[in-house]
N, C-alpha and C positions, 0 to 999 in steps of 0.2 A: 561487597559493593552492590547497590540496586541500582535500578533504571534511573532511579528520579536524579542520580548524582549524577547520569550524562546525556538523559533527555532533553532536545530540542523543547522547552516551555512555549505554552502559548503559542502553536502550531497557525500555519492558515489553514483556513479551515473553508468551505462551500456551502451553498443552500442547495436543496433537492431541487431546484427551479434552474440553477445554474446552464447559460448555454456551453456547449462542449467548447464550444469557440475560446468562449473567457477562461475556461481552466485547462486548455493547452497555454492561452497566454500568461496566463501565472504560474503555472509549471515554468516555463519557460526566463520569464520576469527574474523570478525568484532561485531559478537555479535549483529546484529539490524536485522526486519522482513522483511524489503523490499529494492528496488533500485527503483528508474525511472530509463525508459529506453528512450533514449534522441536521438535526432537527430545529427548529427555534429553541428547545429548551437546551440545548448544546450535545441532545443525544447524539451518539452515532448510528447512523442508516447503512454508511458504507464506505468505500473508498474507493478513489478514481489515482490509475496511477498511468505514468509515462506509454505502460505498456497494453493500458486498456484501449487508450487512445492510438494507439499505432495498430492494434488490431484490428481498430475500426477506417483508418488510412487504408490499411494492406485489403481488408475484405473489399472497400470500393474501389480500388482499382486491377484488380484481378480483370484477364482478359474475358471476352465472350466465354458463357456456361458451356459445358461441352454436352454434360449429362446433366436435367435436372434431379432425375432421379439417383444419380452419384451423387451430388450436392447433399439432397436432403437426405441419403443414409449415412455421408460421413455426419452432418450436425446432429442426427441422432444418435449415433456410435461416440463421438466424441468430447459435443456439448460439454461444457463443466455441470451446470445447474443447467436442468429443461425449466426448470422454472420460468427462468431470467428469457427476456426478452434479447433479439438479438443484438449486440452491442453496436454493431455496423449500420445499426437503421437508430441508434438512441439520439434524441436533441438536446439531452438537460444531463445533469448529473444523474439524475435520479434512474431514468432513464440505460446509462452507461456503464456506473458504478459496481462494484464488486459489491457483494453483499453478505457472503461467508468470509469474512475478514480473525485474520488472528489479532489477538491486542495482550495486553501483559499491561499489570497495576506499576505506580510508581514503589513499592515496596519488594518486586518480584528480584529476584539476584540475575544479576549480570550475565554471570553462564546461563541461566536458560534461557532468557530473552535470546543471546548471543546464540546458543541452539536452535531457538526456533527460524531465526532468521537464514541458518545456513540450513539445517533440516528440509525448510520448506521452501526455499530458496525465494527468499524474501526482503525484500529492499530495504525496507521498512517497517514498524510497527507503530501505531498508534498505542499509546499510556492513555488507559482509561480509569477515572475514580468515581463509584459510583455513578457508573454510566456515561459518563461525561468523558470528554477528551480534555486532557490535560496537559500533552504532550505527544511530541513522535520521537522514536528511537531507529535512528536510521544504521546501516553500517558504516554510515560515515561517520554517527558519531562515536561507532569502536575504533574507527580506524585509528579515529585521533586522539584518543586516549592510550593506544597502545606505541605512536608516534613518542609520545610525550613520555611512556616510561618503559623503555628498551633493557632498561638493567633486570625490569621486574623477570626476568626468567622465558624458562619454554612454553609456560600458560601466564601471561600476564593479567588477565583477567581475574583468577583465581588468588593471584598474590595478595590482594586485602585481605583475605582469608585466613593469615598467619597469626 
């Protein structure tokens, strides 16, 4: 079995101009953790997910600094990317987004998509073809796949594999 057989198609998807405002409301709208955030030609740039956005809640309301200088040796000890600007100060997707993003093609098998997601403890992945998003594969949509075939054994996933 591949992704494409239980990928969410034709994903929402965001522009790099997006206000963080509008893609907490369609996060929210729509019930799912994440969007790509996409080029006009439908690349992907990056992705913004439930938890980028709550880091950036949590970083502005943290009480008065105590140490500046405590502050900025943990963001430099800990930072994910120093590249990235800080995500608690972003206005736009573009701005807030993740941008070392894992993805998997519609062709990729099930077990390691399903690996990567639990490996990297990851919500989600975006299906990419030829650069473009074409799909997300969420763990929601293993879950429901394994709801629906209970008989298939102690690795369900692997069972098309016979």
């Amino acid at each position: 079995m591949n992704v494409e057989q239980l990928m969410t198609r034709d994903p929402i998807t965001v522009a790099p101009q997006t206000p963080v405002e509008e893609i907490a409301q369609i996060l929210l709208e729509h019930r799912i953790n994440g969007v790509p955030v996409i080029d006009w030609e439908g690349r992907m740039l990056g992705i913004i997910t439930a938890a980028d956005l709550i880091y950036r809640a949590a970083d502005e309301t943290l009480g008065p600094r105590t140490s500046i200088w405590k502050e900025n040796f943990y963001k430099s000890v800990f930072r994910r990317h120093p590249e990235e600007p800080d995500k608690d100060q972003g206005r736009t997707a573009m701005e807030v987004m993740t941008r070392d993003v894992h993805s998997v093609e519609p062709d990729t098998d099930i077990v390691m998509a399903a690996r990567l997601l639990v490996d990297f403890d990851i919500v989600s992945l975006p299906v990419l073809q030829n650069d473009r998003v074409v799909g997300m594969l969420s763990r929601h949509d293993l879950l429901k796949w394994v709801a629906k075939h209970p008989q298939e054994g102690a690795n369900p996933l692997k069972a098309g594999e016979k």
